[in-house]
PLY file of the C-alpha trace (Angstrom):
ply
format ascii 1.0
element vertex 101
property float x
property float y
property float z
element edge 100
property int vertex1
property int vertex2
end_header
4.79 22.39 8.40
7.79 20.43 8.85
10.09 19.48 6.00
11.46 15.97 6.38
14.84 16.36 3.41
14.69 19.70 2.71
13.35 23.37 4.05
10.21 25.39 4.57
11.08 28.14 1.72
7.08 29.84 2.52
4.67 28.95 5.43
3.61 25.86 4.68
5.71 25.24 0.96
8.67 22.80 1.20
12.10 22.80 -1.24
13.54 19.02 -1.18
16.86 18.36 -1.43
17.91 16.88 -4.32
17.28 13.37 -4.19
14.13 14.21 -2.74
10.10 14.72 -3.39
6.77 15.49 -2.01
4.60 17.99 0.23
7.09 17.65 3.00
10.20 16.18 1.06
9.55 12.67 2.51
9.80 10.60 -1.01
13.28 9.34 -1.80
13.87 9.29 -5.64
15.70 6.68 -7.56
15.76 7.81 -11.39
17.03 4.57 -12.06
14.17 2.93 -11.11
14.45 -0.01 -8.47
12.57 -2.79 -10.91
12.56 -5.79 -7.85
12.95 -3.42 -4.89
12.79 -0.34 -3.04
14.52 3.17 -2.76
16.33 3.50 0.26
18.19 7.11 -0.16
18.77 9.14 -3.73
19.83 6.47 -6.12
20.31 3.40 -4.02
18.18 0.55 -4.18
17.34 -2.35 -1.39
16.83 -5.40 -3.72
14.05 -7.91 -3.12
15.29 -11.56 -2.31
16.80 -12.88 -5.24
17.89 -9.67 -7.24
20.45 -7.56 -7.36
22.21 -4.76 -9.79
21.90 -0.61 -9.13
18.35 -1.00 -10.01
17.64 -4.86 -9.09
16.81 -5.74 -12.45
19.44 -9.04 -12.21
18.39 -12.10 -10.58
21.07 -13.50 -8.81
21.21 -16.95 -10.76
22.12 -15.38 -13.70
25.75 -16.26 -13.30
25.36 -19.70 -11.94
23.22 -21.16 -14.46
25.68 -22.88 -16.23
25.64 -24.90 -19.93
23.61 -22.94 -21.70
20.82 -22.47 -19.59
18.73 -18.98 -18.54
18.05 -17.35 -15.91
14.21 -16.63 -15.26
12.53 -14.09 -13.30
11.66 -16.68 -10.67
15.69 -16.49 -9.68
15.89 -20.56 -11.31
17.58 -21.26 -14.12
16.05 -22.47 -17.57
17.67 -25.69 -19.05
18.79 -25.88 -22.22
18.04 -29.35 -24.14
20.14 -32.19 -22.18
20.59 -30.64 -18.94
19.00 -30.88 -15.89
19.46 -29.97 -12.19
19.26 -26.27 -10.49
21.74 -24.66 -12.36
21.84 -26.64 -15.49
24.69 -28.82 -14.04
23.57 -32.15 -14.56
23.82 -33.65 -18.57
20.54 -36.07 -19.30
21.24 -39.50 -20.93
19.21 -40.54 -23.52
20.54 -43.40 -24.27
21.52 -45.95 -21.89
24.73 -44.52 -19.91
27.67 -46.64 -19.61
30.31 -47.30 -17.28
28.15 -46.90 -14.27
26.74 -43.14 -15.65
0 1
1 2
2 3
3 4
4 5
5 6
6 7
7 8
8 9
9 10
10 11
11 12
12 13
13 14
14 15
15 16
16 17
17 18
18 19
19 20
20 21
21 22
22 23
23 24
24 25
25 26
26 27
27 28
28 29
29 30
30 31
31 32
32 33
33 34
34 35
35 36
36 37
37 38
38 39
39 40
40 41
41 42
42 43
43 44
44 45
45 46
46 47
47 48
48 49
49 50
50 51
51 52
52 53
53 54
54 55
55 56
56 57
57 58
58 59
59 60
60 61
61 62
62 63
63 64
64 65
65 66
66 67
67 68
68 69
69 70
70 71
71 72
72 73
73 74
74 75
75 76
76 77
77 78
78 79
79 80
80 81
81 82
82 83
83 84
84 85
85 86
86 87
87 88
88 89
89 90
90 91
91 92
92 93
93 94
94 95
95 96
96 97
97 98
98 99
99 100
């Protein structure tokens, strides 16, 4: 059989490189784990859209959500109380603005 990532050690048994797993060494392992994405090669990840980090566990608007507010799952930020807009950026009157606000 052929061995994709590693050699044929007995007829038909595989050894994988390291890195690698599977009857013919064709499954790429991340130990991290890739938690919104794939495993490309041993240990890298390919993030989904919107992630990113070694194991795409960080959604991207986590450092643009700005005054307090959270970054969720979805990639959008959460607002905290008195701020609007996608990344928190706009403070809500609640009283009657003045001075053309």
């Amino acid at each position: 059989s052929r061995c994709n990532n590693g050699w044929c050690s007995a007829p038909g048994v595989c050894t994988c490189y390291s890195g690698y797993t599977g009857d013919i060494c064709n499954t790429v392992i991340c130990k991290q784990g890739c938690v919104k994405g794939w495993c490309t090669s041993p240990g890298v990840c390919a993030c989904n859209t919107g992630y990113t980090g070694t194991n795409c566990s960080t959604a991207i608007c986590a450092s643009l959500c700005m005054n307090g507010g959270m970054c969720q799952p979805s990639g959008n930020c959460s607002c905290s109380a008195g701020f609007s807009g996608r990344f928190c950026e706009n403070p809500n009157c609640t009283s009657l603005c003045k001075n053309g606000g």
